[in-house]
C-alpha positions in Angstrom: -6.5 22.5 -12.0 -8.0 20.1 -14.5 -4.8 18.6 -15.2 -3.4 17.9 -11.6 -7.4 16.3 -10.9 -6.9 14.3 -14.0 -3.5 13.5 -12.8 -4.6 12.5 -9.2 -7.7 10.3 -11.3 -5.2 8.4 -13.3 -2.7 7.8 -10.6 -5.1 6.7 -7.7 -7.0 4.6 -10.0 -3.7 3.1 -11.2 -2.7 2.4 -7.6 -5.8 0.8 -7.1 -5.4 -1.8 -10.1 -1.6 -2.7 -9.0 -3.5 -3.0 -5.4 -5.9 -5.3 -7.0 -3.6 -7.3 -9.1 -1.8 -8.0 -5.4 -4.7 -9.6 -3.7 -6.9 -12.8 -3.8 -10.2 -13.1 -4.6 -11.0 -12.9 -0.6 -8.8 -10.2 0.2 -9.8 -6.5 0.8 -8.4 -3.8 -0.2 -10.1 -0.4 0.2 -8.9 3.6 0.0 -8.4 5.0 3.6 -8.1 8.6 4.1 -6.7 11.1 1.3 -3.5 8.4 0.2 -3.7 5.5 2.0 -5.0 1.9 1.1 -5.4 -0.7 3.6 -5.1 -4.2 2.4 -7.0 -7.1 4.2 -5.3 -10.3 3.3 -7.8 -13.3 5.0 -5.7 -16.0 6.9 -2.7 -14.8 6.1 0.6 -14.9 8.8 2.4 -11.7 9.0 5.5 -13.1 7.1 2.7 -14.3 4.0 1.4 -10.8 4.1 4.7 -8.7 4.3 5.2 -10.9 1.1 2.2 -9.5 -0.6 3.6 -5.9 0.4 6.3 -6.4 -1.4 5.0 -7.5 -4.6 3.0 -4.7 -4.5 6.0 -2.4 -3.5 7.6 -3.4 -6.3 4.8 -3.1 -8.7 3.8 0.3 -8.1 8.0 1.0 -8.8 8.1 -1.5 -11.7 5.0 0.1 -13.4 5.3 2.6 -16.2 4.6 5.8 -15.1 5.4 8.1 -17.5 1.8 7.3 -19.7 0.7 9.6 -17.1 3.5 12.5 -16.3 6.8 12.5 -18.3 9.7 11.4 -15.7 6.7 10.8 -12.8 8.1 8.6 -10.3 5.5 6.7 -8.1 6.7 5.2 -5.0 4.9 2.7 -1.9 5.6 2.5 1.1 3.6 -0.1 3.2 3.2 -1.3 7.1 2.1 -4.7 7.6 0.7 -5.9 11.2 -0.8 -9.2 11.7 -4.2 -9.6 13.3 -2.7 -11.3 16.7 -0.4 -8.3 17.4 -3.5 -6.3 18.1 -7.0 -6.7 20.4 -9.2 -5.1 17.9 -9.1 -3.3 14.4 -8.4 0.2 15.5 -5.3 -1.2 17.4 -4.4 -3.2 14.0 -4.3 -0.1 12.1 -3.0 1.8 14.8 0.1 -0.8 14.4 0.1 -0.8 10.9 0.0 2.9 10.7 3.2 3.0 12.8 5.0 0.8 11.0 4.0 3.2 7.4 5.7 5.8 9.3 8.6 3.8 9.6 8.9 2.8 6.5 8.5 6.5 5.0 11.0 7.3 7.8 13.3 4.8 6.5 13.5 6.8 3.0 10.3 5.2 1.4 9.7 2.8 -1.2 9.8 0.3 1.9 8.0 -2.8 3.5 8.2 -2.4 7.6 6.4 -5.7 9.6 8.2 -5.9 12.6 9.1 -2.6 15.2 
């Protein structure tokens, strides 16, 4: 049990740094639920964000995993909305979340902004 918590530490807290790395000094990026992060980008288009996504997408496949767990494999699989698609936040994320499903539905490892 230690090890798979110590695991869990280093790999959230590694996701959270490549998160990080992705946003500017005004976005916000915060853990939501057990292993999602929502990123905030500030007056940002959909297209500008879905950019960001990707970056981090391909940081969080780029990054070397294997300090943690020999032949660990982290993957990312994001949903982007934009803040017009929706009246209020809880429809944003509802949005957002749909297109994460996608995106995992799509065989992972994936950006989804439009659907």
């Amino acid at each position: 049990m230690h090890w798979r918590w110590r695991w869990c530490c280093c790999t959230w807290t590694t996701l959270a740094i490549l998160l990080g790395e992705g946003c500017r000094g005004h976005d916000r990026a915060v853990r939501h639920g057990a292993e999602e992060f929502v990123l905030a980008p500030a007056g940002t288009s959909r297209d500008a964000a879905a950019d960001v996504a990707e970056r981090v997408r391909q940081a969080v496949a780029d990054h070397g995993w294997s300090s943690v767990s020999p032949d660990l494999r982290v993957t990312a699989s994001l949903g982007v909305a934009g803040a017009t698609e929706a009246a209020d936040p809880q429809a944003l994320l509802t949005q957002t979340d749909k297109r994460l499903c996608a995106a995992k539905l799509a065989g992972r490892s994936r950006v989804v902004a439009a659907g």
